[in-house]
C-alpha positions in Angstrom: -27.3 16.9 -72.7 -23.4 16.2 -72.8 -22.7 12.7 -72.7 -20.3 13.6 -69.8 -22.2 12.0 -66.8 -23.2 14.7 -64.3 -22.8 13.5 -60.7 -24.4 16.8 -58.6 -21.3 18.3 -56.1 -19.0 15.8 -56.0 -17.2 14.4 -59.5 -14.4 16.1 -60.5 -14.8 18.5 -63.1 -12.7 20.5 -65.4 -13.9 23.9 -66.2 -13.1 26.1 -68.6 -13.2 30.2 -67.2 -13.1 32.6 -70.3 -13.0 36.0 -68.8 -12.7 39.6 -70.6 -10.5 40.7 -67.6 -7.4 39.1 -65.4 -4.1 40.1 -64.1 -2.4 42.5 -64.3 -5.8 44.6 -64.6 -7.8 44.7 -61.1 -11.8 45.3 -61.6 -14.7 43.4 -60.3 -14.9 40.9 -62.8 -10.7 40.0 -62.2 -11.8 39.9 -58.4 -14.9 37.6 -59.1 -12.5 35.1 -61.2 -9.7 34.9 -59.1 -12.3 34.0 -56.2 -13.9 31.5 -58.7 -10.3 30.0 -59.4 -9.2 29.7 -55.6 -12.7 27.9 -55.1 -12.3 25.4 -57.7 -8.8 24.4 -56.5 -10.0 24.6 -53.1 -12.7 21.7 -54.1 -10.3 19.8 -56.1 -11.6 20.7 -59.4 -9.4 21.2 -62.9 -9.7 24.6 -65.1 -8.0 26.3 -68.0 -8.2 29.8 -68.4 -8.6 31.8 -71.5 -7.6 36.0 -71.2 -6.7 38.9 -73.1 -3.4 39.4 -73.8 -1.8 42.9 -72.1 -1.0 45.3 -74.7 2.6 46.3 -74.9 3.1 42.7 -73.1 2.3 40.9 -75.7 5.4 41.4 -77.4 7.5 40.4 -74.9 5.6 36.7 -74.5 6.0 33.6 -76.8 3.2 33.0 -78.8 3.7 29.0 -77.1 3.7 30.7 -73.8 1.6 29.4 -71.2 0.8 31.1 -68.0 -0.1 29.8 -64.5 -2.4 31.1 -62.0 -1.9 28.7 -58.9 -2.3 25.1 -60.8 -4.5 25.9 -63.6 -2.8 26.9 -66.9 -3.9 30.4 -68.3 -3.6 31.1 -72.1 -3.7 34.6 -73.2 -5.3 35.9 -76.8 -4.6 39.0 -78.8 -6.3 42.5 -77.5 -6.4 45.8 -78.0 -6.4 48.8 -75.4 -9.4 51.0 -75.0 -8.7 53.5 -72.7 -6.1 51.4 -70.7 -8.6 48.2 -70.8 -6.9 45.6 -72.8 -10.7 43.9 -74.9 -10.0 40.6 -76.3 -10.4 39.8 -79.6 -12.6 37.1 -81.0 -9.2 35.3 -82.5 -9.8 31.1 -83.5 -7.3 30.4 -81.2 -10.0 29.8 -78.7 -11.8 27.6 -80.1 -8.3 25.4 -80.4 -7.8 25.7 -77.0 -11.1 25.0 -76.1 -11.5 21.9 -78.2 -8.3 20.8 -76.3 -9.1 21.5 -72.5 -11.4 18.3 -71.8 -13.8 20.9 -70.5 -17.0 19.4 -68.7 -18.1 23.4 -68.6 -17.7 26.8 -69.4 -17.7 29.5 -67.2 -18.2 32.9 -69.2 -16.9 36.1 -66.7 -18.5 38.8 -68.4 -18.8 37.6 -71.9 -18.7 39.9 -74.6 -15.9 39.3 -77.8 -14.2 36.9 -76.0 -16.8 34.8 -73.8 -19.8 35.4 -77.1 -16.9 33.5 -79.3 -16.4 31.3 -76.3 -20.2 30.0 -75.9 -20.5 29.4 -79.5 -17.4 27.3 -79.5 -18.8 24.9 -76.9 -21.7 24.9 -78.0 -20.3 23.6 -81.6 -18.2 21.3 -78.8 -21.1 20.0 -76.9 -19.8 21.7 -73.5 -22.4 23.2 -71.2 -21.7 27.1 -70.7 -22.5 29.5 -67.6 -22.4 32.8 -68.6 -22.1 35.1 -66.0 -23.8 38.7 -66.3 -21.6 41.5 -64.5 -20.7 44.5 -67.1 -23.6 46.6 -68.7 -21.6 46.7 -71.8 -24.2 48.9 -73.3 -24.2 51.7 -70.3 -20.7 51.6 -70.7 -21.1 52.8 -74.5 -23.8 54.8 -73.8 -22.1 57.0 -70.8 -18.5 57.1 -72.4 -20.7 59.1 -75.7 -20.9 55.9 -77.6 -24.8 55.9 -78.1 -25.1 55.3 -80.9 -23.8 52.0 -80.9 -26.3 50.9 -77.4 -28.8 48.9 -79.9 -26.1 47.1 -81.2 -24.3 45.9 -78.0 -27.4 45.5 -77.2 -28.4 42.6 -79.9 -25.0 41.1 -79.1 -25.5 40.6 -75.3 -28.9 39.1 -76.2 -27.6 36.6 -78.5 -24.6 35.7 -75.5 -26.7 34.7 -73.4 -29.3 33.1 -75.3 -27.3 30.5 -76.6 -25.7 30.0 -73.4 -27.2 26.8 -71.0 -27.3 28.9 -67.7 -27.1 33.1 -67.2 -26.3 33.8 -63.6 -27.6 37.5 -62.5 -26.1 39.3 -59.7 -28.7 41.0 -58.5 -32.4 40.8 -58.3 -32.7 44.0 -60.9 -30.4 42.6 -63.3 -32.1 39.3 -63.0 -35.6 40.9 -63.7 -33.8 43.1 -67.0 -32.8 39.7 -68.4 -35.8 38.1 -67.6 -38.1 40.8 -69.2 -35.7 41.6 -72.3 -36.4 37.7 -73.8 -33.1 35.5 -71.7 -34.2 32.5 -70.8 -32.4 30.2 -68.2 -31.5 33.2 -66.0 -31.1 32.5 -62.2 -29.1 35.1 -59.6 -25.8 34.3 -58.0 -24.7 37.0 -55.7 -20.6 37.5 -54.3 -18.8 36.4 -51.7 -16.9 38.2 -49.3 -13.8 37.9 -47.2 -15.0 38.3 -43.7 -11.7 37.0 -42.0 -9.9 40.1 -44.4 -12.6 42.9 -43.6 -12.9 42.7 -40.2 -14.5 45.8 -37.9 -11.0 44.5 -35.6 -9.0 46.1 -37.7 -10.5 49.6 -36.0 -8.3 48.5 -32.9 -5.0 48.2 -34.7 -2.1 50.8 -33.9 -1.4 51.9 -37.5 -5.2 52.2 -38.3 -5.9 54.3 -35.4 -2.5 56.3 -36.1 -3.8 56.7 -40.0 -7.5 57.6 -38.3 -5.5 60.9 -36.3 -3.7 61.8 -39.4 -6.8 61.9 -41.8 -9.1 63.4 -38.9 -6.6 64.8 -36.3 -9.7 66.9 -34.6 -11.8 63.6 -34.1 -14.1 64.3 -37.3 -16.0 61.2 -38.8 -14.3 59.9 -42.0 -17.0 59.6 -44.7 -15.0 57.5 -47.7 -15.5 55.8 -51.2 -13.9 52.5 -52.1 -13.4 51.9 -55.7 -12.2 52.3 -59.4 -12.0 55.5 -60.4 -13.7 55.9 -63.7 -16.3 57.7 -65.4 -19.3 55.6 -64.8 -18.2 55.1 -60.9 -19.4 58.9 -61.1 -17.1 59.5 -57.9 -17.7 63.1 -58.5 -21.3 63.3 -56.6 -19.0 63.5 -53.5 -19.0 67.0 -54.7 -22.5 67.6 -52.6 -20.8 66.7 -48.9 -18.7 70.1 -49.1 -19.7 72.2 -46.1 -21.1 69.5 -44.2 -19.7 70.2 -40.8 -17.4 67.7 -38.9 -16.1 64.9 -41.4 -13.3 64.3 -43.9 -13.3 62.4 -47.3 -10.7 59.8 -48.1 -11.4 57.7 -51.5 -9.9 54.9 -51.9 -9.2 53.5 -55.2 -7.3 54.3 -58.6 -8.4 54.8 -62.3 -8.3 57.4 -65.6 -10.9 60.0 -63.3 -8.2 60.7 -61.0 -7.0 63.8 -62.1 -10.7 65.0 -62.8 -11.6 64.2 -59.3 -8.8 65.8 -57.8 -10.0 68.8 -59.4 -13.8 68.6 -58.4 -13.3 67.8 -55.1 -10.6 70.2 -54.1 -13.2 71.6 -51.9 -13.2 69.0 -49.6 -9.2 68.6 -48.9 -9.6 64.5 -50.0 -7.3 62.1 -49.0 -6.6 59.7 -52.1 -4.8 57.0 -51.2 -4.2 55.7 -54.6 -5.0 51.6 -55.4 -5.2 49.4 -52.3 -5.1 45.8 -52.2 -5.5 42.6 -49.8 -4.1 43.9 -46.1 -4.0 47.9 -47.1 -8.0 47.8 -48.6 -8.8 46.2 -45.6 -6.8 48.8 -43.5 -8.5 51.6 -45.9 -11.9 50.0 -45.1 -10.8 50.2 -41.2 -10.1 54.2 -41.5 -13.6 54.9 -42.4 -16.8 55.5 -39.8 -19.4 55.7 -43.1 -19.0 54.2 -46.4 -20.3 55.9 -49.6 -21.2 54.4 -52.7 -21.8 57.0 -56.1 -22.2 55.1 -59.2 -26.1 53.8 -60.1 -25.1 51.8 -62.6 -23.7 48.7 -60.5 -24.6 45.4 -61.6 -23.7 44.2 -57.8 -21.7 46.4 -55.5 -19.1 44.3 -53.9 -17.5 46.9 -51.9 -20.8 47.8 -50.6 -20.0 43.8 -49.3 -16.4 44.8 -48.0 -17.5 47.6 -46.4 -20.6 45.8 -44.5 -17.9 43.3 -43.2 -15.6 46.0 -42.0 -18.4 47.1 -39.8 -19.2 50.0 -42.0 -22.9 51.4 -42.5 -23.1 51.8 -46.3 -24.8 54.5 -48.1 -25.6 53.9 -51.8 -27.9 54.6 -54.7 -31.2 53.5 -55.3 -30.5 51.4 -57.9 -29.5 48.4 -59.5 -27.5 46.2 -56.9 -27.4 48.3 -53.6 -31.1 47.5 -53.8 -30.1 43.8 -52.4 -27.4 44.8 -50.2 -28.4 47.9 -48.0 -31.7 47.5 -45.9 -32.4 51.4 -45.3 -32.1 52.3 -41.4 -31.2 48.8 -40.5 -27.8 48.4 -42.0 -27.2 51.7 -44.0 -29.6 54.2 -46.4 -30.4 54.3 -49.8 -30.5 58.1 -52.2 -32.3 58.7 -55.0 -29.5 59.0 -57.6 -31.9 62.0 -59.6 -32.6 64.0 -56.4 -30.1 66.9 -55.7 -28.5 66.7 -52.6 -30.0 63.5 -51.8 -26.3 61.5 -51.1 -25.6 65.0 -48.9 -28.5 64.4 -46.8 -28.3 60.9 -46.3 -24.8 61.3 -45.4 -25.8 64.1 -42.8 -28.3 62.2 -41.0 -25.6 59.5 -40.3 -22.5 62.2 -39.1 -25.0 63.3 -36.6 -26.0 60.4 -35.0 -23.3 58.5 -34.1 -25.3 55.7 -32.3 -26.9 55.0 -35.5 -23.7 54.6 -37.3 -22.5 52.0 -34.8 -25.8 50.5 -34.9 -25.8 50.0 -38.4 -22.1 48.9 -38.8 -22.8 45.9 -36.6 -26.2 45.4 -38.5 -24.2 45.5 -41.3 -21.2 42.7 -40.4 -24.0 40.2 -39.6 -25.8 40.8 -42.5 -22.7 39.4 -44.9 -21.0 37.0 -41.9 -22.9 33.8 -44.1 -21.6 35.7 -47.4 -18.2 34.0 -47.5 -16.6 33.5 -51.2 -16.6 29.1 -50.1 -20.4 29.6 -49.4 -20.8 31.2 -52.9 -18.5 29.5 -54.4 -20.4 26.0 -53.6 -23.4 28.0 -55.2 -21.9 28.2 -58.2 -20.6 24.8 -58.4 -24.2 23.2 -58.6 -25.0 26.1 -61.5 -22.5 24.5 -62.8 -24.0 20.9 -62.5 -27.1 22.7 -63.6 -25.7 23.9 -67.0 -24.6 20.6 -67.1 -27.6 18.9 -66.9 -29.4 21.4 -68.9 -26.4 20.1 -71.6 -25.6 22.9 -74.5 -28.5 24.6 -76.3 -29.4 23.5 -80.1 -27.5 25.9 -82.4 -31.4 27.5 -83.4 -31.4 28.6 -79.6 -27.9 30.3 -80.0 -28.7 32.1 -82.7 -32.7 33.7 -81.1 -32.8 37.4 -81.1 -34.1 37.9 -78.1 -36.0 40.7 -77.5 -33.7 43.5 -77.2 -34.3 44.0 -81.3 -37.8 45.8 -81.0 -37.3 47.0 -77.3 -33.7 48.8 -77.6 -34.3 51.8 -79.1 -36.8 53.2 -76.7 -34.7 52.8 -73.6 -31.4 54.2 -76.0 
């Protein structure tokens, strides 16, 4: 255990958040940290933030150049672009800043290059680490052609979070995967939401309604997606609502499949509205009468939150996080992501019974009204205190191979 005395919720703590993503780039994981940041500095806690670089950014900014992101200091290390995603590079200037940052814990978005480095620093340090599971880095490789590589990612992820003191798992699937591929010390933490922002008010507002008569000027029911637009989102199943009688499609959301998806779903006459954020994704949200979720590889889902608070029912794969978030016929429907057609008829049982919709929206906003980012963010404070009682794992536990070695190749 560190010797740093752990006082449960209330000492003042400084953490140290190494994430693979931040500003300027906006996923789920730059979402998830910001919300972690506002939360500590709403408690009253320190933290020191560790980020890629930008390429082409990089240089323009001093070497000595510190950043801020509201009081805590962010420090930026060299990256690379793949496909417009700037991926840190394991560089030993973490550890120096690490060493530095009086840390009492580490709080690993992601961890891959950067956050693996990260935990193995603090754990040399003595500093308790979270690590918090949100990309499958190895469905990534595997669905951008990269297969080959899935064993070895694989091994990597295994080794992460085996030598960290605490994985958190954001949903009860990804918490079971860890579980049953050799992680120990794997508990779930889910996402919070911001109800105040995503409000089913927003409906009633002037330029929403005057948006609603633009998009469907003959009253049809707005079926739309919220969300990056990139391969694995696989936007594309939209494809299957062409024909069905009555609605229009708006998505929501930027990213390198744009161009694709204008093509495939020029059959539907789609509204994109290009990236949204704060006020205008709310206001996108408030357009819609059913939201639609395609990819089933999500980790979480948390605009299958967004749109829950907006008063939306949510329709969504049959896998991985929608699992915990949509309660079929109470507060949406769940497709089977290998059935033809299945999103189509889902999404046709809703457009033609509009009391079920507006049952299921309200169903919906309650479900997620406790599901605010303090509520969640108080959570993850006592994983925090968790990790730090659990103190950092010997150096033999950070080095186990898990048992993704013998496993891997069978599910590759």
């Amino acid at each position: 255990m560190s010797a740093r005395s752990v006082e449960r919720g209330t000492s003042q703590r400084t953490v140290a958040v190494v994430t693979e993503s931040f500003l300027p780039t906006l996923n789920g994981v730059t979402t998830s940290v910001l919300a972690v940041l506002d939360h500590l500095e709403r408690r009253g806690h320190r933290a020191v933030v560790i980020a890629p670089d930008t390429p082409g950014l990089a240089r323009f900014r001093s070497r000595t150049q510190v950043e801020r992101y509201r009081s805590f200091d962010v420090h930026r290390v060299p990256a690379v672009a793949y496909r417009r995603f700037p991926v840190a590079l394991p560089h030993p200037v973490l550890d120096t800043i690490l060493a530095a940052s009086g840390a009492d814990v580490l709080h690993a978005a992601s961890p891959f290059l950067l956050g693996g480095r990260a935990i193995t620093a603090a754990g040399r340090l003595g500093i308790p680490s979270v690590a918090v599971f949100q990309t499958d880095v190895a469905g990534f490789a595997r669905r951008n052609g990269l297969t080959a590589t899935v064993p070895l990612v694989r091994r990597i992820l295994g080794r992460i979070h085996a030598g960290a003191s605490l994985t958190l798992a954001p949903s009860s699937a990804t918490a079971a995967m860890l579980a049953d591929e050799g992680v120990p010390r794997v508990v779930r933490w889910g996402r919070g939401v911001d109800t105040a922002l995503f409000h089913p008010d927003r409906r009633r507002a002037a330029h929403v309604r005057a948006a609603r008569r633009r998009i469907a000027p003959g009253g049809e029911t707005i079926v739309g997606y919220v969300g990056r637009l990139a391969p694995e989102k696989e936007v594309e199943r939209l494809a299957e609502l062409g024909g069905v009688p009555g609605i229009r499609v708006v998505v929501a959301g930027g990213g390198p499949s744009r161009a694709v998806l204008e093509r495939r779903l020029r059959h539907l006459d789609v509204t994109f509205t290009g990236p949204l954020r704060g006020d205008d994704l709310a206001d996108a949200y408030a357009m819609l009468d059913v939201f639609v979720h395609t990819g089933p590889a999500e980790t979480f889902g948390q605009t299958l939150q967004e749109a829950h608070a907006s008063g939306l029912p949510v329709v969504a794969p049959a896998s991985g996080g929608p699992i915990d978030l949509v309660a079929p016929g109470l507060d949406g429907e769940l497709y089977d992501p290998d059935a033809p057609q299945a999103l189509r008829r889902a999404v046709l049982g809703l457009v033609t019974d509009p009391a079920a919709v507006a049952r299921m929206g309200s169903a919906g906003r309650l479900r997620v009204e406790g599901t605010t980012w303090e509520a969640v963010g108080d959570q993850l404070l006592e994983h925090h205190d968790t990790a730090r009682t659990i103190g950092a794992p010997p150096a033999s536990s950070r080095m186990l191979r898990v048992g993704w070695d013998e496993s891997v190749s069978a599910r590759a």
